[in-house]
N, C-alpha and C positions, 0 to 999 in steps of 0.2 A: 701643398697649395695653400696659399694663406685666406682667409675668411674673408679679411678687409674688403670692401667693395670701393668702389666712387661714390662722390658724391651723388650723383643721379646714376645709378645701374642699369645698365641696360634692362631692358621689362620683353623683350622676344624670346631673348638665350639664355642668362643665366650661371651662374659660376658655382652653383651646388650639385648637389644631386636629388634625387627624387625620393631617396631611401629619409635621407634627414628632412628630410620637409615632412615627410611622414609620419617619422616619428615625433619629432616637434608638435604636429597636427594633432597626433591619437595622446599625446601627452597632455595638452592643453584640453583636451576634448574629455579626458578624463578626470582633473582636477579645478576646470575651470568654474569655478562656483562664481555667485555676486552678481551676473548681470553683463549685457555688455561691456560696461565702464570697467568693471573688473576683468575680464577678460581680455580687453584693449592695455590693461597697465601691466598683468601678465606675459602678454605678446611681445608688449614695448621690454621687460624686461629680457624675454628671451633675445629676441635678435636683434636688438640695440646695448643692451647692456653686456650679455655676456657672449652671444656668438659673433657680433659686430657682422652681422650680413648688411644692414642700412644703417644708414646716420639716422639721427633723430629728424633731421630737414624732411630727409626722405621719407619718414616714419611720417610724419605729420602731415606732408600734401599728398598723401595715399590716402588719411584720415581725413582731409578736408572732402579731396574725391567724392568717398565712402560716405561722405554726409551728402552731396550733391545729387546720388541716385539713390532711388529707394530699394528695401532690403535691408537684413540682417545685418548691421555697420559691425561688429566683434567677426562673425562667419565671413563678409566681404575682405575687411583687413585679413585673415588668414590666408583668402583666395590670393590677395594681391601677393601679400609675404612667397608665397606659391610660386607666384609665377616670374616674381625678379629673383626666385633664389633658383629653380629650375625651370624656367619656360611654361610652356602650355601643358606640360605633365603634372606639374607642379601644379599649377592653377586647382587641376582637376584632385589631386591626391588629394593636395592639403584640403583642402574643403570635404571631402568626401572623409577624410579621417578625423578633420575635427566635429563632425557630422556625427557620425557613425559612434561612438562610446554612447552618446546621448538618446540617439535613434533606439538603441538596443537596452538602456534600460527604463526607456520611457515606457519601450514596449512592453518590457514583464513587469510593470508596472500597471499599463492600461490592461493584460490580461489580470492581475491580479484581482483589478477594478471589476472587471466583467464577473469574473469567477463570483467572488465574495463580497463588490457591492461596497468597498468601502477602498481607502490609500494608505497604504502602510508612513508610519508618522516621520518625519524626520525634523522634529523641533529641536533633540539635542544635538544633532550634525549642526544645524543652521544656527545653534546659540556660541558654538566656539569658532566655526568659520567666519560670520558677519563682522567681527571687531578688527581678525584678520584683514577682510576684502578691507576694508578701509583704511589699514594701514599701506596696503600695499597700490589701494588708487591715488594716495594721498602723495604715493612718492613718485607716484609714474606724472602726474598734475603737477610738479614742481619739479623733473628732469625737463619734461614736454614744454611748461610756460617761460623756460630759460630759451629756449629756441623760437615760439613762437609769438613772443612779447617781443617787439622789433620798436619801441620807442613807447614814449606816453599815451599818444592815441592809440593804437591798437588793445592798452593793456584797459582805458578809460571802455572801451567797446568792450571789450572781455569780463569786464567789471557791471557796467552795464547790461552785460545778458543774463551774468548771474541775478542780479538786483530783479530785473524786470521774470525772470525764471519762478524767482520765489515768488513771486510776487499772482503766478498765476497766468503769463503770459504764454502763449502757443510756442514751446518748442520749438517748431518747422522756422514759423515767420519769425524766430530769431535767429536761426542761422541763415536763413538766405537773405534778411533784414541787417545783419552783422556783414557778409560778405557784399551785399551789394553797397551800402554803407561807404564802408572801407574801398571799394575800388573805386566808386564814385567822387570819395576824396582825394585817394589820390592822383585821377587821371582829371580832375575837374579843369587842370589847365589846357589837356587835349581836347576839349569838350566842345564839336564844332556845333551845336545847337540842341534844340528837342527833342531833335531826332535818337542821337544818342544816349538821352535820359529815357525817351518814350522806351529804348530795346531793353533796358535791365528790370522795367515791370512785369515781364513774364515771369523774369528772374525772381523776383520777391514774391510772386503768387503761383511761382509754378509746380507749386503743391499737385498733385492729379489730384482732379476730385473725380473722374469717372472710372466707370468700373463696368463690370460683366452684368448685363438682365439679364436674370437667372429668375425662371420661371417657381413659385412653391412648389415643393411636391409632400408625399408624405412618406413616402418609401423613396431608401437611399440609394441613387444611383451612382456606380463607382468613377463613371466620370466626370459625371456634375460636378462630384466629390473634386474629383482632380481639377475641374477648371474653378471652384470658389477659392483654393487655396490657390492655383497659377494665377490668378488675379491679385491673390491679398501680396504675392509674393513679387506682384509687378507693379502693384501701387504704394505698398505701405512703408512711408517715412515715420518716424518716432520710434517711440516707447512702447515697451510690454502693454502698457494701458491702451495704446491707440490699435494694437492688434485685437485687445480684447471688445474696443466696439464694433472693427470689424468684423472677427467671429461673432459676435451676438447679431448682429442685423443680420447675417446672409445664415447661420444655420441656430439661430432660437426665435428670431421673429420673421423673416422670409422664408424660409423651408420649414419651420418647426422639428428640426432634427434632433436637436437637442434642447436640455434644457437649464434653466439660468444654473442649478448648482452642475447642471453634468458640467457645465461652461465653465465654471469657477472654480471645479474640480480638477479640471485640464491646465487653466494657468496656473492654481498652484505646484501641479506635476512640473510642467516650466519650468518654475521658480528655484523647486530645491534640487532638482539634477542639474549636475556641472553641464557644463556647451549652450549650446545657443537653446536660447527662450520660445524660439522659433519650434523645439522638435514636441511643443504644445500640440503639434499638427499629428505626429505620431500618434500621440492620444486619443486625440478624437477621431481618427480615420481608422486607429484599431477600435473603438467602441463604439462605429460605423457600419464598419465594414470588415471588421476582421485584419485577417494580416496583410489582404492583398488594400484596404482601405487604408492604411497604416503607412504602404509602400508609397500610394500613389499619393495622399496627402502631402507626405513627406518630399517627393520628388517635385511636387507643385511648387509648394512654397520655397524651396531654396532653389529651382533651377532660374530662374531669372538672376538672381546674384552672378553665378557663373556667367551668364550673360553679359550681365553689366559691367562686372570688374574685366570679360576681357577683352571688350569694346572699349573701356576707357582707360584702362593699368597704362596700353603705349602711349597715350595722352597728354600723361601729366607732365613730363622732361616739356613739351610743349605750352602748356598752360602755366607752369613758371616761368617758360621766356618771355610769355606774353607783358605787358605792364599792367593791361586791362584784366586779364584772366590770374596772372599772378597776385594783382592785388585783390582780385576775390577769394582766391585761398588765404592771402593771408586774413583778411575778414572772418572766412568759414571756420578757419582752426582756434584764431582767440576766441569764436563766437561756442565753439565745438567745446572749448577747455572751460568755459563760464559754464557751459549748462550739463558736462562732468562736475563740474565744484558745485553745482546747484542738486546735480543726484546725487553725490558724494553726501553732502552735509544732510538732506532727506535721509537716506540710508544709515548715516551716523550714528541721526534720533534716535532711528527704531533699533540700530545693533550694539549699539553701548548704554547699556542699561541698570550694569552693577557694578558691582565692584571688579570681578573677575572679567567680565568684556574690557572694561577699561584697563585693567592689569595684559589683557591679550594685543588688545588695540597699540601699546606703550611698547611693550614687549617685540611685537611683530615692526614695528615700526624705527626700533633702536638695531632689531637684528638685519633689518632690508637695509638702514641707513649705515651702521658702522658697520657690517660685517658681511653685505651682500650675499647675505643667503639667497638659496631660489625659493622665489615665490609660492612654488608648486608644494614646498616640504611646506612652509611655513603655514597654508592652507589646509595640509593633514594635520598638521599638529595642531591644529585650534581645534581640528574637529574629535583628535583622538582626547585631547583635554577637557574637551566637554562632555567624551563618554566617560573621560575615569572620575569626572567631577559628580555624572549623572549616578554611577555603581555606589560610588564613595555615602549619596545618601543628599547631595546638595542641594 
């Protein structure tokens, strides 16, 4: 049976099995370090570059999607990968294995936390991994902008998001600013009055800003618990940062549950376990509530994903026929690939720092490019190099 798929694959059926999305899933879940952007240019390499289950087309209006609805955009794209490579089984595996490596060592992490009160270190993993993650988003950002650069204006907008990105401007309102943008020019000929400008303003502000009243308390109840994360999990568009003010408003200053360092202890646990930044929630719902606080945290915050991706995975073959919906993905995805180049060169700053980052950064980046290594070795190897670099006495 050959891998190759169509250009649009079916998103019901599916031409894999459920065994390999699996594995795929618990692979990625266990070396996925960097973030989502890294883990996005990880994924892009698995099943576009070397398993050829999707085109890059297909790879990118899944990512446009996956910016369109809020949630986990790295954990979403897996779901999708899921479910056009085996159906509805698929949806469910792949998310639940790229889930799962992360969930389980957040956990004996957060017990650690409990036990003895402090986070075991992981600076030299994260000093030879970070120079890696940049090589390897830096080549998924120039496979992806060959496909999604479709003439001057689109590349001018992409260029544009990054510019106004650094610059300070809101994430969100640049990609739905970028997409609506772009379809508005180019359907402006179909444009039979106000009426059709008045309908894309929700579009540009359709940010949610509402959320769950959730009463203070002071003792943790385990479903409270479960509905503040079922909420962050069914509102929250952005970045690690924009997670981090909603856990601070709903449990250190409306519940008083935790507090600013237990909070800031939980996003760094995030941070340096591979998978999604999201199993943050693991953390705190085990130094909550224990294991069953841990369970239901965690099932909070990623079960709307599952929802979303498989409400709108059959969608997208539709929304590129469209002129009007297809020219908003293509908006979303240059807007999507600017403010990857804009976390790209952020992360850069802080992971190429001496000599040896930039000898890994170079290295990683000549072996992804001439010699398509996988991603996944080239990410232990930064990180076993900076323990023999850390033994050696450096």
């Amino acid at each position: 049976m050959s891998e190759t798929v169509s250009e649009q694959p079916a998103t019901t059926g599916g031409s894999g099995t459920v065994s390999e999305v699996a594995l795929l899933a618990l692979k990625l879940g266990c070396t996925a370090f960097g973030g989502p952007a890294a883990h996005i240019a990880m994924l892009r390499d698995e099943v576009v570059t070397r398993r050829k289950w999707i085109t890059d087309a297909h790879f990118l209006d899944m990512l446009g999607a996956t910016n369109l609805i809020p949630g986990p955009n790295s954990t979403e794209m897996v779901i999708h990968v899921g479910q056009v490579r085996a159906g509805w089984r698929g949806l469910i595996v792949g998310g639940v294995c790229f889930i799962l490596p992360a969930f389980l060592i957040v956990l004996a992490l957060a017990w650690a936390y409990v036990q003895y009160g402090t986070t075991p270190t992981a600076e030299w993993l994260l000093y030879g991994i970070k120079p890696v993650i940049i090589a390897v988003v830096v080549q998924a950002l120039w496979g992806l902008s060959r496909t999604a650069v479709k003439g001057w204006f689109l590349a001018v907008v992409g260029l544009a998001t990054l510019a106004l990105y650094l610059l300070g401007v809101n994430e969100i309102a640049l990609l739905f600013g970028g997409g609506a943008l772009v379809m508005l020019v180019k359907n402006w000929c179909r444009l039979p009055g106000r009426g059709a400008a008045a309908a894309v303003l929700p579009l540009i502000g359709g940010v949610p800003a509402w959320g769950l009243a959730l009463q203070a308390t002071s003792s943790v109840s385990l479903v409270q618990l479960f509905l503040i994360f079922l909420k962050i999990g069914a509102v929250l568009y952005g970045s690690g940062y924009v997670l981090l003010a909603f856990l601070r408003n709903d449990l250190v200053i409306r519940t008083g549950w935790l507090t600013n360092q237990q909070l800031l202890d939980a996003i760094a646990i995030g941070q340096f376990t591979p998978g999604p930044v999201f199993t943050t929630a693991t953390f705190i719902g085990y130094v909550l509530g224990g294991l069953p606080g841990a369970v239901l945290a965690t099932l909070g915050i990623f079960l709307p994903s599952f929802v979303f991706v498989a409400a709108v995975n059959p969608l997208i073959p539709r929304l590129r026929a469209s002129s009007w919906m297809g020219a908003l993905l293509d908006g979303v995805n240059v807007a999507a690939l600017g403010l990857m180049a804009g976390v790209t060169w952020e992360l850069g700053r802080a992971a190429i720092v001496d000599w040896l980052t930039v000898l890994l950064a170079i290295l990683a980046a000549v072996l992804l490019l001439r010699f398509k290594i996988n991603s996944a070795w080239l990410v232990l190897g930064g990180g076993l190099v900076a323990l023999a670099y850390r033994m050696l006495g450096g």
